[in-house]
C-alpha positions in Angstrom: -0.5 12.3 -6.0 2.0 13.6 -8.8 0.8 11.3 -11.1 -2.8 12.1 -10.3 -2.2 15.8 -10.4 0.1 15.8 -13.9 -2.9 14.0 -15.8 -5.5 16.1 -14.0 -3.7 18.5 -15.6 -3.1 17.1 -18.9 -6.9 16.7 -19.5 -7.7 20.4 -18.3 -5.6 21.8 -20.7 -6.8 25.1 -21.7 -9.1 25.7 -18.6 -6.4 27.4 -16.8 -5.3 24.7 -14.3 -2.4 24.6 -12.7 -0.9 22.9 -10.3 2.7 23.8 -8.7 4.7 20.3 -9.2 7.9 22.1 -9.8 7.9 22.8 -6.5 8.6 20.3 -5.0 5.0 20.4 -2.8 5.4 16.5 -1.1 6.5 16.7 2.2 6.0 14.8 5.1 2.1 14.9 6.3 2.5 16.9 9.9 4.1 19.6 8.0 1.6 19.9 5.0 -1.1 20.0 7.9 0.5 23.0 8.8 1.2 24.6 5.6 -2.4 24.6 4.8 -3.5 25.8 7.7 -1.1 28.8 7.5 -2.5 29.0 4.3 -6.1 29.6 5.0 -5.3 32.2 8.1 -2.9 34.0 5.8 -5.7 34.4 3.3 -8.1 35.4 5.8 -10.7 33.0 5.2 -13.6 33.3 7.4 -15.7 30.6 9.4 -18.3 28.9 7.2 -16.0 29.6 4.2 -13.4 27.5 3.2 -10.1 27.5 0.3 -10.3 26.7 -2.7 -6.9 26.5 -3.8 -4.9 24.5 -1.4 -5.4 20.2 -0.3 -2.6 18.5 1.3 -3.2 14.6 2.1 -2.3 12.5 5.5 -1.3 9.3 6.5 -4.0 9.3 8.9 -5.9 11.9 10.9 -3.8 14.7 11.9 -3.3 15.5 15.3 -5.8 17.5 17.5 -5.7 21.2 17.4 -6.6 22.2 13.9 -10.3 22.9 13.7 -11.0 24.2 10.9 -9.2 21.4 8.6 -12.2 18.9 7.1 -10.9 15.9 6.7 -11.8 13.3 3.5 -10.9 9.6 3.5 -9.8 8.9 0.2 -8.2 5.6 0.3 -5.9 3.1 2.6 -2.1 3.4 1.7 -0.1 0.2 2.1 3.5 -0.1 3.7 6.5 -1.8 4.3 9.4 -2.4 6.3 12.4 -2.8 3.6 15.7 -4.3 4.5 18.8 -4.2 2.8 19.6 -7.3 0.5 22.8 -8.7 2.7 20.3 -8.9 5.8 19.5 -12.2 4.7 15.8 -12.0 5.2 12.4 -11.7 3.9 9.8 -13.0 6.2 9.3 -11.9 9.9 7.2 -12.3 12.5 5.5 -9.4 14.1 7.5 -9.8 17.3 10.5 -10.0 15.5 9.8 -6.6 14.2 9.1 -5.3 17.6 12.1 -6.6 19.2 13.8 -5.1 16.2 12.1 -1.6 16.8 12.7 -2.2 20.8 16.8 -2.4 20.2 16.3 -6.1 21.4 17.8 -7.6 18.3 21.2 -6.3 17.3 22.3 -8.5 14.9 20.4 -9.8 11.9 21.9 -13.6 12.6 19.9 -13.6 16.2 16.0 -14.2 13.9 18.1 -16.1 11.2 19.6 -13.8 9.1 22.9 -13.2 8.0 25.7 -12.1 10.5 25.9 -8.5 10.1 24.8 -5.7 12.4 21.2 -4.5 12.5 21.1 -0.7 11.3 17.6 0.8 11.9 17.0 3.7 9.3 13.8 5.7 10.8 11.9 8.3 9.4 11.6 12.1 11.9 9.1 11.8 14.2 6.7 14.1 12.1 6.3 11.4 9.3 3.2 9.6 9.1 4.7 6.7 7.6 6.5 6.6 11.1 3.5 7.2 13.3 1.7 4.5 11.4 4.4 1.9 11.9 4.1 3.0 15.8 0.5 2.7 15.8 -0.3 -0.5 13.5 2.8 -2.9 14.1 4.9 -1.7 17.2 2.1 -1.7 19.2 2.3 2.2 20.0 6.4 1.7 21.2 8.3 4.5 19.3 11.5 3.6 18.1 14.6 4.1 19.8 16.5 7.2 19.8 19.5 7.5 17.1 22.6 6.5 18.1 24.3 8.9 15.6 22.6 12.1 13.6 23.7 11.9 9.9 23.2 8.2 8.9 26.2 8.3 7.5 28.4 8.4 10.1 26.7 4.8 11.6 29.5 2.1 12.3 29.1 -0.6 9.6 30.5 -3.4 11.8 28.3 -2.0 15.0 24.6 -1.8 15.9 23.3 1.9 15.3 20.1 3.8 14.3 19.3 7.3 12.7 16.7 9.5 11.2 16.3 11.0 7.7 13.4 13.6 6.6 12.3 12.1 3.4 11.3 8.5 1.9 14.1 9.1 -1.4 16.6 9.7 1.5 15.4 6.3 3.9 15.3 4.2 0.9 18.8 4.9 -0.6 20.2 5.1 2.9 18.7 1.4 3.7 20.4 0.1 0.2 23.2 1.5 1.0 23.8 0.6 4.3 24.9 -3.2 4.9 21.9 -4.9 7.4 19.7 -2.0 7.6 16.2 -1.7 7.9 13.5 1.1 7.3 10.2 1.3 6.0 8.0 3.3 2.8 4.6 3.1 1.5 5.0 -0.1 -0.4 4.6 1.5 -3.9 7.0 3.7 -3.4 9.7 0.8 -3.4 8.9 -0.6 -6.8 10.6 1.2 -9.4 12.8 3.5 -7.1 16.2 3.7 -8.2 18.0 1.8 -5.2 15.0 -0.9 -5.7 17.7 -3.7 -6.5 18.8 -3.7 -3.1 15.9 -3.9 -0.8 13.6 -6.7 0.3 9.9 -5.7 0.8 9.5 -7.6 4.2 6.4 -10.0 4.5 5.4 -9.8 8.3 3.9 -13.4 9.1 3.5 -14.7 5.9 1.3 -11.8 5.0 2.3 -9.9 2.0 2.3 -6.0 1.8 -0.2 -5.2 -0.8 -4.1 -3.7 -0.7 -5.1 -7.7 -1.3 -3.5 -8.6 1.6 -4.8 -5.9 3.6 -8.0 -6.7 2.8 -7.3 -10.9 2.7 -4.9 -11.7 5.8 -5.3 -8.6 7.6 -1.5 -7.4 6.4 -0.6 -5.1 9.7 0.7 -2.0 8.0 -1.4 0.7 5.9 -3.3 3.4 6.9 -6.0 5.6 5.7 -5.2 8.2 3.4 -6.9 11.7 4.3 -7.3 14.7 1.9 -7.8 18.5 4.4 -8.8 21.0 3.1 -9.2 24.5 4.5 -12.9 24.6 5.5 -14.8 22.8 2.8 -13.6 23.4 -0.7 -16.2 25.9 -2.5 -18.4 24.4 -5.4 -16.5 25.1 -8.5 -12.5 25.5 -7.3 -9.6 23.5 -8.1 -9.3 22.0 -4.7 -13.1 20.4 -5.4 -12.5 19.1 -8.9 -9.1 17.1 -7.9 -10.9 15.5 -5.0 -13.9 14.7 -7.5 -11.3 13.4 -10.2 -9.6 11.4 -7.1 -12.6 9.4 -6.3 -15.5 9.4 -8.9 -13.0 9.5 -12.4 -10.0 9.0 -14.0 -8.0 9.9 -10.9 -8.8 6.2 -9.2 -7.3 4.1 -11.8 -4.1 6.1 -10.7 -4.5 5.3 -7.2 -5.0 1.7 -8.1 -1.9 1.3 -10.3 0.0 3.0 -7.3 -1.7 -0.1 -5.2 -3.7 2.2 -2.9 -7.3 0.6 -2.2 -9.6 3.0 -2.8 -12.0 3.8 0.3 -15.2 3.8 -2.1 -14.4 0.1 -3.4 -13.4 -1.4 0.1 -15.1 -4.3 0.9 -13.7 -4.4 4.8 -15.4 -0.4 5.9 -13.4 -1.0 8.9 -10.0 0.0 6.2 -11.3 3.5 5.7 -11.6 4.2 9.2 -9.3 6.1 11.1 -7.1 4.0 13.9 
C-alpha cells in the first residue's frame, strides 16, 4: 500500500493529492477498522452518505459489529511462517506446524531439525496475519499463551513464546532469536533487512507464493479487504485510490508485491472471504 499510495501520488502531482505516509498510517488491521470508523462518527457523516477521505485495508473481513463499514475485496495476500536459519528446516508438514503452534514440539530436532529450542514469535491477538494463520493452517487453535512478555527476555537454551505488535518487530525478533519461528505476509520477507536469516517455510511441499495458492492450494493467504466509511463519494480520494488499485497502474504494484489480484483470479473461491 505505500508503494501504491507514493506513485498514486507521484502521477497526481499538481491535483492536490495527498496522502499522509509520514505518519506512519500501517498498523495492524483490527485497529485501522477502528480508526476509520471513529473517523466517520467524528465527522458526523450521515446514513446513506459515506467518507471520502479515509480507507484502511484487512486481512480478511473484520469482525461483526461495524455496520456501516463497506467492505471491497481487492486481492488475496500470501503468507508465511519464517524460521530462524539455525532451526535447520525448510519444509513442514501441516501437522508439524500445528503441533508446533499446540506447544507439542519443543525442540526443533523432534521434526528433524537442528537441536536447539523451539521459540514461537507471535503476532497480538488483533493482527490479521495472526487470525489468518488460526483460521487457514491451525485449524482455528490459537496459539499458546507467552511464556514471557518482552521477547527479549525468552531463555535461549529453553522452550518459550511471546508476542510483538508489528511485522518489522516479529521478523527481526525471529532472526535474532536462535530456533524461532513466526510468520509475515510472504512479500514482506524479501528484501527486509534481517532477510539473511530467515527461511520462508514451504508447508507440504507447497511453496508460499500467489502460484501456489492458486496451483497446490498453498494453505496460508487471505483476502485482502479495502472499508471504507459508507461508500466512497464519486469524485474523492478514497474512490480514485481504489480505482487506481484495481483497473490501473496500481495492480502492477500489487503484482510485484506478489499479491493476486481478485479481478485476475482464476480460482473465485480466492477472493472469497473464509
Amino acid at each position: 500500500m505505500r508503494a501504491a499510495a507514493e506513485d498514486y501520488v507521484d502521477r497526481c502531482e499538481g491535483a492536490g493529492t495527498a496522502i499522509p505516509l509520514d505518519d506512519n498510517p500501517f498498523k495492524g488491521s483490527g485497529e485501522g477498522v477502528t480508526e476509520i470508523e471513529q473517523a466517520g462518527d467524528d465527522a458526523g457523516t450521515e446514513v446513506g452518505e459515506g467518507l471520502g477521505d479515509h480507507i484502511t485495508f484487512s486481512d480478511g473481513l473484520a469482525s461483526s459489529g461495524h455496520p456501516r463499514l463497506i467492505p471491497r475485496p481487492i486481492a488475496f495476500s500470501v503468507f508465511t511462517l519464517v524460521v530462524s536459519k539455525d532451526a535447520g528446516v525448510e519444509n513442514l508438514t501441516l501437522k508439524q506446524v500445528r503441533d508446533l503452534f499446540a506447544g507439542r514440539v519443543r525442540k526443533w530436532s523432534d521434526i528433524g531439525g537442528n537441536p536447539v529450542p523451539v521459540h514461537l514469535i507471535n503476532r497480538d491477538p488483533g493482527s490479521g496475519t495472526r487470525s489468518t494463520l488460526v483460521d487457514k493452517v491451525l485449524d482455528g487453535k490459537e496459539p499458546p499463551q507467552f511464556t514471557v512478555r518482552d521477547c527479549a527476555a525468552l531463555d535461549p537454551d529453553r522452550y518459550g513464546t511471546c508476542e510483538v505488535t508489528s511485522t518489522d518487530t516479529l521478523l527481526n525478533r525471529t532472526a535474532s532469536t536462535p530456533g524461532a519461528i513466526g510468520y509475515s505476509e510472504a512479500a514482506g520477507v524479501d528484501g527486509h533487512k534481517a532477510a539473511g536469516n530467515l527461511v520462508k517455510l514451504r508447508i507440504d511441499g507447497r511453496e508460499p507464493t500467489a502460484q501456489g495458492v492458486e496451483d497446490t492450494n498453498y494453505p496460508y493467504w487471505q483476502t485482502e479487504y479495502a472499508y471504507t466509511y459508507g461508500s466512497a463519494p464519486a469524485g474523492s480520494v478514497a474512490a480514485a485510490f481504489l480505482n487506481f488499485l484495481t483497473q490501473q497502474s496500481g495492480r502492477d504494484i500489487l503484482h510485484a508485491h506478489g499479491h493476486g489480484l481478485c479481478s485476475e483470479a482464476e480460482n473465485s473461491g480466492e477472493c472469497r472471504p473464509i
